[in-house]
C-alpha positions as CSV (number, residue, x, y, z in Angstrom):
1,X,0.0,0.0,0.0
2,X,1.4,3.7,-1.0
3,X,2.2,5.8,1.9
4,X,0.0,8.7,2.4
5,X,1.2,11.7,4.2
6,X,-1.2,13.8,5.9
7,X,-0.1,17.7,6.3
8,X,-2.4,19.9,8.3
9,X,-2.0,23.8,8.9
10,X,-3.6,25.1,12.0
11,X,-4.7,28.5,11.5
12,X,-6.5,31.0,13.2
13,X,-9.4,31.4,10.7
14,X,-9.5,27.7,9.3
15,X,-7.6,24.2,9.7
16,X,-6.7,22.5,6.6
17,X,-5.9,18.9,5.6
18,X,-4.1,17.9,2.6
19,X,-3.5,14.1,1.9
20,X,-0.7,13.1,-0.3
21,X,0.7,9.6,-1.4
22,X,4.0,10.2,-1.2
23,X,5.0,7.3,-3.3
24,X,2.4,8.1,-6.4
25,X,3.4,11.9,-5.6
26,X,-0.8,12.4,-6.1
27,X,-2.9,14.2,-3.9
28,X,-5.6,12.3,-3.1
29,X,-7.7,14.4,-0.7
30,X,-7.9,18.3,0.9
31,X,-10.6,19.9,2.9
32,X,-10.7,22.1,6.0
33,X,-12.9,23.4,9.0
34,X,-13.2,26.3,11.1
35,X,-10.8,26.3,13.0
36,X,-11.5,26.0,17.0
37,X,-8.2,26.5,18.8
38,X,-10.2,29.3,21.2
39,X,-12.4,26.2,22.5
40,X,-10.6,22.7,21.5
41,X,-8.4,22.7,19.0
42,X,-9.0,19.0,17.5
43,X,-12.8,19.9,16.8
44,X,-11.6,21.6,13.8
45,X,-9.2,19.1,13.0
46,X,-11.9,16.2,13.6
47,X,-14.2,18.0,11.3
48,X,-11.8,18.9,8.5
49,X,-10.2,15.2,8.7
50,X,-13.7,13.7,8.3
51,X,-14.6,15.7,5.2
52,X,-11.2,14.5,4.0
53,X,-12.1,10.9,4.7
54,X,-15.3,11.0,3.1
55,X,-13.6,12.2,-0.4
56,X,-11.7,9.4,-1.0
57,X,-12.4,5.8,-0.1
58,X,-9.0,4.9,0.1
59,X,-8.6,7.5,2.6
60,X,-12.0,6.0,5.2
61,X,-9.5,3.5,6.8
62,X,-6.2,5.1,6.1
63,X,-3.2,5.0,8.5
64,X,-1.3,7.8,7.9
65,X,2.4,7.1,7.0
66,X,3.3,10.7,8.8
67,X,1.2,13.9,10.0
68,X,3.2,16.9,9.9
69,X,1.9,20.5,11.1
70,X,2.4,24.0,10.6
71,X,0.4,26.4,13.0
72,X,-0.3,30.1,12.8
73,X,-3.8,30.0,15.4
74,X,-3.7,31.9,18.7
75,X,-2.2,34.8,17.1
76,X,0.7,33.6,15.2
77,X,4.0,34.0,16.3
78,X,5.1,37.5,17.8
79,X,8.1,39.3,18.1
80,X,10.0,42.2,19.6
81,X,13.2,43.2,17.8
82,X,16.4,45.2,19.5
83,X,18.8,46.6,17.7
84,X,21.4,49.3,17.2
85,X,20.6,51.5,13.9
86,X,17.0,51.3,12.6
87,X,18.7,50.9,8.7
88,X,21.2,48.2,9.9
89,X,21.0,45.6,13.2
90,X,17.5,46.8,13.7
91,X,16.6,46.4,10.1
92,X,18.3,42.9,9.8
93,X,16.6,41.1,12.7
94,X,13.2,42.3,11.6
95,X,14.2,40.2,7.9
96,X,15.5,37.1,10.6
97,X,12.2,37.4,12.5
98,X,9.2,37.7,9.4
99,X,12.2,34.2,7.7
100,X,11.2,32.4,10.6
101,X,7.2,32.8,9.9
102,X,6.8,35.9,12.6
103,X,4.8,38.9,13.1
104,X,6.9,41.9,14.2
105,X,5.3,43.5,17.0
106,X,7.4,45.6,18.0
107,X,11.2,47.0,16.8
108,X,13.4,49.5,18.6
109,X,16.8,50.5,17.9
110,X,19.8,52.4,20.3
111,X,19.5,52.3,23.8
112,X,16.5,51.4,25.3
113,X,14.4,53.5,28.2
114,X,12.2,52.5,30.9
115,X,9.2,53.8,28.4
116,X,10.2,51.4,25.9
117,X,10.2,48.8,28.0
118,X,6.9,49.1,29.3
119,X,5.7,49.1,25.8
120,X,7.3,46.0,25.0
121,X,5.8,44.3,27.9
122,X,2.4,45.1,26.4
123,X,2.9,44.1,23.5
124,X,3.5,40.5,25.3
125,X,6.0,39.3,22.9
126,X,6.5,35.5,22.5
127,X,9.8,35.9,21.5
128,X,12.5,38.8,21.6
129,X,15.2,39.1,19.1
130,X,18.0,41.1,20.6
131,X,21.1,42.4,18.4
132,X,22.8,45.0,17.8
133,X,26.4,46.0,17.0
134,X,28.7,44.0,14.0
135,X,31.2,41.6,15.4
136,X,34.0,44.2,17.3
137,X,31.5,46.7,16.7
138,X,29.3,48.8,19.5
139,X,29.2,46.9,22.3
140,X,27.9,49.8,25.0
141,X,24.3,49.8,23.3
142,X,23.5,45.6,23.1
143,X,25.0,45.6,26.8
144,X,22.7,48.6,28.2
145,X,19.5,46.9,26.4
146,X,20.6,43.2,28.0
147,X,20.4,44.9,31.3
148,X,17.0,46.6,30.4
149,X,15.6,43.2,29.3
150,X,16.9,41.3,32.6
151,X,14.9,44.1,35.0
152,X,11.6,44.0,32.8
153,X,8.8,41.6,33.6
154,X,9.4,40.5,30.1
155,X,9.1,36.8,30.3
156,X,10.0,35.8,26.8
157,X,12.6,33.6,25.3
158,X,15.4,35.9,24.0
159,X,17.0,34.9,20.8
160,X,20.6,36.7,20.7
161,X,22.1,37.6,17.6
162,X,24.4,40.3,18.1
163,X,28.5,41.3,18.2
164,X,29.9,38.4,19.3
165,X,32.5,40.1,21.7
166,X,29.5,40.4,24.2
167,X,27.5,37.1,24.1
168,X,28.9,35.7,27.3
169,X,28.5,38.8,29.4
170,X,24.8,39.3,27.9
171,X,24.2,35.4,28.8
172,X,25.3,36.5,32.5
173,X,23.1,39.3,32.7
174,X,19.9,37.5,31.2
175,X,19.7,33.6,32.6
176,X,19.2,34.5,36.1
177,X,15.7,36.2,34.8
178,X,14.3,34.9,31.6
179,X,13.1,31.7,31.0
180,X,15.2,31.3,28.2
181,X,18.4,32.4,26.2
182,X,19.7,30.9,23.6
183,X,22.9,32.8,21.6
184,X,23.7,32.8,17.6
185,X,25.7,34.3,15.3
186,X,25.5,37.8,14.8
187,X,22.7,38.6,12.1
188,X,24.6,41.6,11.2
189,X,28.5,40.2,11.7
190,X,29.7,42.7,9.0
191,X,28.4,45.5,7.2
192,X,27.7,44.2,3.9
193,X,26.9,40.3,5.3
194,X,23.7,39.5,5.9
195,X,23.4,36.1,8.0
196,X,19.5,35.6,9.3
197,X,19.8,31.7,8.9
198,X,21.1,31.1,12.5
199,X,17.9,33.2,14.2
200,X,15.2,31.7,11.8
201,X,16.7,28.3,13.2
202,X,16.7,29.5,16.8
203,X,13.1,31.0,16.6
204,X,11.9,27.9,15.0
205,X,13.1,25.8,17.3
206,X,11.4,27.9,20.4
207,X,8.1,27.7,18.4
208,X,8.6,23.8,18.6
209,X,9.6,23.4,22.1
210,X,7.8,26.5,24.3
211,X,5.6,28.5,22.0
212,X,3.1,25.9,21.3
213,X,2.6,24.9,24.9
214,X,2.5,28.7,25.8
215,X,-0.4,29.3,23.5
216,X,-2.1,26.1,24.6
217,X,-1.8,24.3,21.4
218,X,-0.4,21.2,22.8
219,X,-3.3,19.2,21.9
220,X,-1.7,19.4,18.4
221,X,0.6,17.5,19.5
222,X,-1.4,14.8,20.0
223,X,-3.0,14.9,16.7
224,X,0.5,14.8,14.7
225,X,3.3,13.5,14.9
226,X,5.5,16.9,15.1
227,X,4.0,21.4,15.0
228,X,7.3,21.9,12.5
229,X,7.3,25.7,12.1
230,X,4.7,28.5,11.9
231,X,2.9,28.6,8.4
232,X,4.4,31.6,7.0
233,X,8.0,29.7,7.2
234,X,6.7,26.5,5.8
235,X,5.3,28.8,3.2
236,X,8.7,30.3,2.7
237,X,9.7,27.3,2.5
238,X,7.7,25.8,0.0
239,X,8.7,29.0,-2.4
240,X,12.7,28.3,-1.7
241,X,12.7,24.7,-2.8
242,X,10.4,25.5,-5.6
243,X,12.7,28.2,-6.7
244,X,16.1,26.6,-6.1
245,X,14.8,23.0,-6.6
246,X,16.5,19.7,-5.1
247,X,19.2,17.1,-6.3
248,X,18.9,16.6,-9.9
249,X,14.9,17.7,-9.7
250,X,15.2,21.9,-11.0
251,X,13.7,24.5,-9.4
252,X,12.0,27.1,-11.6
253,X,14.7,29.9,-10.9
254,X,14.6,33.0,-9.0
255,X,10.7,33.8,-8.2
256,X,8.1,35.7,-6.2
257,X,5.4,34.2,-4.1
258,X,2.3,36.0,-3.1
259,X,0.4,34.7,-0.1
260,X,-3.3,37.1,0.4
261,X,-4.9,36.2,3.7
262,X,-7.6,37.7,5.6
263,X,-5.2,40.1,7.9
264,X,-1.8,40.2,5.6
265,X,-0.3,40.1,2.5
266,X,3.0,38.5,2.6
267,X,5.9,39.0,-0.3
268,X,8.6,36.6,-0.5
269,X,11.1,37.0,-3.2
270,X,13.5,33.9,-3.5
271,X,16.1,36.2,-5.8
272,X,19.9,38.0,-5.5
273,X,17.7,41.5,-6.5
274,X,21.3,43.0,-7.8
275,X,21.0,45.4,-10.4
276,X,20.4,44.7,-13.9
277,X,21.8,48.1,-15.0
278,X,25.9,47.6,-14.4
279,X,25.8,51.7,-14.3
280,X,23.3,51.2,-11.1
281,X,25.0,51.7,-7.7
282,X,23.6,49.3,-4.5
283,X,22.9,51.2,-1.4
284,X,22.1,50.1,2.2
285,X,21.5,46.8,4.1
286,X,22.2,43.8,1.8
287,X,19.4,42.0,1.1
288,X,18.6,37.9,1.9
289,X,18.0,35.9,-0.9
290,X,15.0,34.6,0.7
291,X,13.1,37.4,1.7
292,X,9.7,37.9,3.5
293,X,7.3,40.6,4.3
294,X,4.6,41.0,5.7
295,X,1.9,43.9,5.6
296,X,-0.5,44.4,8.7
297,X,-2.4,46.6,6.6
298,X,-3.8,45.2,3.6
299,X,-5.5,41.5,4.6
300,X,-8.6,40.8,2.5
301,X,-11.0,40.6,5.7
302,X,-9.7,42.5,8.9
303,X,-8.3,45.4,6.9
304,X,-10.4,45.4,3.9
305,X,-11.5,49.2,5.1
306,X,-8.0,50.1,5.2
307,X,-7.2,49.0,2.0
308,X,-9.9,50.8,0.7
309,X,-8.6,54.4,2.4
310,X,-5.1,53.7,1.1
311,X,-6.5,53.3,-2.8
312,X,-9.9,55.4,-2.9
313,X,-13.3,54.1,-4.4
314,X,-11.9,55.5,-8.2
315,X,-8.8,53.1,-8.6
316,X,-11.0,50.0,-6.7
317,X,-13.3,50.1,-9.2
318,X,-10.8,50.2,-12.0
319,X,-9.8,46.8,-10.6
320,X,-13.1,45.0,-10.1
321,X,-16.7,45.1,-12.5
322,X,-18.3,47.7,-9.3
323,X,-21.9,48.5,-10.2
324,X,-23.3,49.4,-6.7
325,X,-23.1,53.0,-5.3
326,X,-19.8,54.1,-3.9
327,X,-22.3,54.5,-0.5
328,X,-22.9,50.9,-1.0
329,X,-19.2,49.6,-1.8
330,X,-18.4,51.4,1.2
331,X,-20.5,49.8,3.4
332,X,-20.2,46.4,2.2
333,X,-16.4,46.3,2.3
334,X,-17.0,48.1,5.8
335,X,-19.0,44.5,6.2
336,X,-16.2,42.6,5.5
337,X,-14.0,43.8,8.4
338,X,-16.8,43.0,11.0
339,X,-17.7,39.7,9.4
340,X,-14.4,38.3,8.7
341,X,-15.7,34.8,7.7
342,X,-18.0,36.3,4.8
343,X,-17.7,34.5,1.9
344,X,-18.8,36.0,-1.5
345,X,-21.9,34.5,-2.9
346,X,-22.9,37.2,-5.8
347,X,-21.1,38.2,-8.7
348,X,-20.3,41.8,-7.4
349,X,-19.3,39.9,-3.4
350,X,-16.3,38.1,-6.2
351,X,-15.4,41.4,-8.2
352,X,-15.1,43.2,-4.6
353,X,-12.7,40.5,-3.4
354,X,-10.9,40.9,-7.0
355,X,-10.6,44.5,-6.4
356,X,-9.3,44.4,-2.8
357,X,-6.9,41.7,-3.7
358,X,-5.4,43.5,-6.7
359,X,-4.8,46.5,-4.7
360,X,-3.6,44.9,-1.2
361,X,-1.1,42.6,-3.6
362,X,0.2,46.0,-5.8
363,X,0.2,48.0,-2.6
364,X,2.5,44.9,-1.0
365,X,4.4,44.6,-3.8
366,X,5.4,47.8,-4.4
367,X,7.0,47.9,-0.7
368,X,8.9,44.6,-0.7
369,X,10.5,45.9,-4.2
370,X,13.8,47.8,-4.8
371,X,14.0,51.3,-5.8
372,X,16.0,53.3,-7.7
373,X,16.8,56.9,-6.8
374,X,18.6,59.6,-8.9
375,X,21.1,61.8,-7.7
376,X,22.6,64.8,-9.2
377,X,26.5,65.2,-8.2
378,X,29.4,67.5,-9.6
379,X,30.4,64.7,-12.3
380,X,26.2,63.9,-13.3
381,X,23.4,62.2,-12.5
382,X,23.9,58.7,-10.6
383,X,21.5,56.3,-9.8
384,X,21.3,54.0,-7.0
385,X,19.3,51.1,-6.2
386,X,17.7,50.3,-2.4
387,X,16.2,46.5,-2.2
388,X,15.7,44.2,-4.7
389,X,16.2,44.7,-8.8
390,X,13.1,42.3,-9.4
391,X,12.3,43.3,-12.9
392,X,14.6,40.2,-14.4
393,X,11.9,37.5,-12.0
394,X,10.3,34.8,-14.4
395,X,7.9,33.5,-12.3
396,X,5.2,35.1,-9.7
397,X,3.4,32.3,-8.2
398,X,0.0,33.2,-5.9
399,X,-1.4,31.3,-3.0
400,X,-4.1,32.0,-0.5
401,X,-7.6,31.5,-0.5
402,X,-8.7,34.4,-3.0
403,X,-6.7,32.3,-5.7
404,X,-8.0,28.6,-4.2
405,X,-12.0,29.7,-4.3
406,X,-12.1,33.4,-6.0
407,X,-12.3,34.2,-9.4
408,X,-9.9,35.9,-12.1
409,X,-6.5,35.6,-10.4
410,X,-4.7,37.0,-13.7
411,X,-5.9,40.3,-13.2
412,X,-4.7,40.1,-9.5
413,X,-1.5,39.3,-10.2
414,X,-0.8,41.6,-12.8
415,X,-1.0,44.2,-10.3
416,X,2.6,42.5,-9.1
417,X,3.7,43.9,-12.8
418,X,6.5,47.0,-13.4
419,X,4.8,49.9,-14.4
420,X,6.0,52.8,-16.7
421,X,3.8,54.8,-14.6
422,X,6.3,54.3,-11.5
423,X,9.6,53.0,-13.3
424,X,11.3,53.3,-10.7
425,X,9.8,50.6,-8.3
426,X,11.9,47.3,-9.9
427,X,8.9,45.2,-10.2
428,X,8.8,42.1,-12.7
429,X,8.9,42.8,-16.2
430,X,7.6,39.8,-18.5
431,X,6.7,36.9,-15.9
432,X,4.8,33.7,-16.1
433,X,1.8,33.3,-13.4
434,X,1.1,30.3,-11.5
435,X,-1.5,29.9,-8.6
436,X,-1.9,27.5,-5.6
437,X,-4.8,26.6,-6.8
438,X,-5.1,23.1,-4.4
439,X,-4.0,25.3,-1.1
440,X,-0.8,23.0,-1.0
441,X,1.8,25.1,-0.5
442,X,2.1,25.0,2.7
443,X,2.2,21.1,2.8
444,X,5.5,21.4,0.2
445,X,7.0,23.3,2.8
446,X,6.5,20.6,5.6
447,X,7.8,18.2,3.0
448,X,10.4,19.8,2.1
449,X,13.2,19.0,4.8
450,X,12.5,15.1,4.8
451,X,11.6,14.6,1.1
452,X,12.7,17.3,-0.7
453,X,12.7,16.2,-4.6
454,X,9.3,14.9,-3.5
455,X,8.1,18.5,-2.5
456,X,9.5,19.9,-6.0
457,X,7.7,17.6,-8.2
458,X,4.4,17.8,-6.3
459,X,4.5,21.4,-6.8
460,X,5.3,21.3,-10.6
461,X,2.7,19.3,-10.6
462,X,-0.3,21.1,-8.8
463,X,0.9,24.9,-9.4
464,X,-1.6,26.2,-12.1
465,X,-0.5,28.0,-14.9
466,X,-2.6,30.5,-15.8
C-alpha cells in the first residue's frame, strides 16, 4: 500500500488537511474546517479530517504514513526586535524574525528607556530578538539593552544575535531572569553580510519546544506527529525549494510568491535582486536571498476598510466590474472587516474580493520591491538602487484563498507587474503566473526537509498556470 502523508495547517481562521501519497506523488484528498483553537483545537481538526475521509475511499481506513503541522492559530508568532541603527542591526533582525514565519510586533533600535520597555511588555511578545552591533563593533548599546531586558517583567525567550565580543557577558546578565536564552551568530556580523539563517533556526526551534505549549496548542501534539514551524515559514519554505529545486529535480529559478490572507499580504522573493543596469550603484543593508514581508495593513478581511482608504473608491473600481453606489461599496467592504468569515456569494461579493486583492497585492508589492533613486553630483546624474532589482523574475506564483476559491486571479496578479507609470519601483517585467490553486503550499513546505525532490515535483505538478 502507498504511503499517504497527511499535512495539516492550524490556523487562526481555518484548519486544513491535505492528503498526499508520497510514493504516487498524487494528492488524493484536501478539505478544512473552522478552526476552533479558542475552545478545543482537535474539533476543527476532527471536522476537517472527516470531510477529507469522506472524499476518497482509500482514505476511510487510512493509516497515515506521517502527519506533519504548521500552526499560525492563537495569534501567530510575535516578536520584539532590538537593535542598534534602525537601517542596519535593527533592520536585519526584523528580515531574521518575518524568515522564521513571525509577526513583528514591536522594533526599537539604540538604547532602550524604561518607556520602551513598558511598551514591550504590552505588547506580550512571544519571543525577543536582541542584536545589535557587528562583530568588534558597538558593544555599550546591546550591553545597556541586556540589562534593560533582565529588570523587565518581560518573560519571553530571547533569541541573541548580536556582536559576538559580548554574548557571554549578555548570557550572565539575562539567565538569572528569563526563561530562556539561547545565543547565535551575529545577524549583522559585518556591514555588507547578511546572515538571518542562525535566528530563523533558533526562533523555529522555540516555536517547537515553548511556544506551542504557551499558546495552549499542545493538543496538536497529539494529533500529529511533530508542529514543524509557523505557516508563513513552511510557506517560505515551499517557495525556496520551488525556486532553487532539489538534487537533480530543478527548481524554476529565482521567483516571487504571493500569499493574500484575511489580515496580511505577505511577499517573499527567493532572488539576488542585484542590479540589472551595471551603471546602477547598491545602497544600504544587503538583502537575503530569501526574503519575507509582511503587511498588517492590507488583509482581504480584517483590513479590507484600510485597503480601501489607502486606494480610494476611483482606482478600486478600475480593478473590479463595481456596479453598486460608492455608499454601498463602502459599506459592504465596511461589512467585510466585521464579518471576517463572509464568503462571497454574488457576482459583485467576487469582483469586490478581486478589487481588494489587486490593490492589497500591488500595494505589498510595491514595498517589498527595490527602488531606484537619482542623484545629481558634480560629475552627473547617478542612480542608485535600495532592495531588490526584481524586474529580471520569471515566475510570480499566488497562493491563498482568494486564488484557491475566488475568481480571475490573472488580473490580480498583474497588479505584481512593473509599471511605466512608477519605473522606478523594480517590479517584474515579463513573468509567467502560477496559482496554488489546491491550497498546497504549505504542505511542500512541511515536506520539504524530509523529502525534498518529493516537494518539487508535487509542486510542478499542482501549481496552475494561468
Amino acid at each position: 500500500m502507498s504511503r499517504i502523508g497527511l499535512f495539516t495547517d492550524f490556523g487562526s481562521t481555518y484548519t486544513k488537511v491535505v492528503a498526499i501519497d508520497l510514493d504516487n506523488e498524487v494528492l488524493v484528498g484536501q478539505s478544512q474546517s473552522n478552526s476552533t483553537v479558542d475552545r478545543n483545537i482537535e474539533i476543527g481538526f476532527q471536522s476537517a479530517l472527516k470531510r477529507l475521509r469522506s472524499q476518497n475511499s482509500e482514505l476511510l481506513d487510512c493509516e497515515f504514513h506521517v502527519k506533519l503541522s504548521s500552526s499560525s492559530a492563537a495569534g501567530g508568532l510575535g516578536l520584539v526586535v532590538i537593535g542598534l541603527v534602525p537601517g542596519l542591526t535593527m533592520k536585519a533582525a526584523q528580515m531574521a524574525a518575518l524568515g522564521a514565519g513571525a509577526k513583528v510586533k514591536g522594533a526599537f533600535c539604540y538604547k532602550l528607556n524604561h518607556d520602551e520597555i513598558l511598551k514591550m511588555e504590552t505588547l506580550c511578545p512571544d519571543i525577543v530578538l536582541l542584536a545589535g552591533g557587528t562583530n568588534g563593533g558597538n558593544e555599550d548599546v546591546i550591553l545597556h539593552n541586556a540589562r534593560m531586558l533582565a529588570d523587565s517583567d518581560i518573560q519571553a525567550p530571547i533569541v541573541v544575535a548580536g556582536n559576538k565580543a559580548c554574548v557571554d557577558t549578555i548570557k550572565n546578565i539575562l539567565e538569572p531572569t528569563k526563561p530562556g536564552v539561547t545565543i547565535v551568530d551575529n545577524v549583522l556580523g559585518d556591514l555588507d553580510r547578511l546572515n538571518v539563517e542562525p535566528s530563523r533556526e533558533a526562533i523555529r526551534q522555540i516555536f517547537m519546544n515553548r511556544i506551542i505549549h504557551a499558546k495552549g496548542l499542545d493538543k496538536a501534539i497529539t494529533l500529529v506527529d511533530q508542529v514543524l514551524m509557523p505557516t508563513p515559514m513552511a510557506v517560505l519554505k515551499a517557495a525556496e525549494i520551488m525556486s532553487l529545486g532539489s538534487g537533480p529535480e530543478s527548481g524554476l529559478g529565482e521567483l516571487i510568491l504571493i500569499d493574500i490572507g484575511g489580515a496580511t499580504t505577505d511577499v517573499h522573493s527567493i532572488a539576488h535582486g542585484h542590479p540589472s543596469d551595471p551603471n546602477v550603484m547598491e545602497k544600504g543593508l544587503p538583502e537575503p536571498f530569501s526574503k519575507r514581508t509582511v503587511e498588517g495593513d492590507l488583509g482581504l478581511r480584517y483590513n479590507a476598510v484600510s485597503i480601501l482608504e489607502a486606494v480610494g473608491i476611483d482606482r478600486l473600481c478600475r480593478y473590479g466590474l463595481l456596479t453598486s453606489s460608492p455608499t454601498a461599496l463602502e459599506a459592504k467592504i465596511k461589512h467585510l472587516s466585521e464579518d471576517i468569515r463572509d464568503l462571497p456569494k454574488t457576482d459583485e461579493d467576487f469582483e469586490i474580493d478581486i478589487a481588494l486583492a489587486r490593490s492589497a497585492l500591488e500595494m505589498a508589492v510595491e514595498r517589498h520591491s527595490g527602488q531606484l533613486e537619482q542623484i545629481f553630483t558634480s560629475t552627473g546624474m547617478v542612480r542608485i538602487q535600495r532592495g531588490k532589482d526584481l524586474t529580471h523574475i520569471k515566475t510570480i506564483i499566488g497562493t491563498g484563498g482568494i486564488f484557491a476559491f475566488g475568481k480571475n486571479p490573472l488580473k490580480i496578479l498583474e497588479g505584481a507587474l512593473f509599471s511605466d507609470n512608477n519605473p522606478l519601483i523594480l517590479k517584474p517585467k515579463n513573468p509567467k503566473f502560477l496559482i496554488d490553486k489546491k491550497y498546497i503550499l504549505f504542505a511542500i513546505g512541511l515536506l520539504a526537509d524530509t523529502e525534498p525532490e518529493k516537494a518539487v515535483r508535487i509542486g510542478k505538478k499542482y501549481l496552475v498556470s494561468i
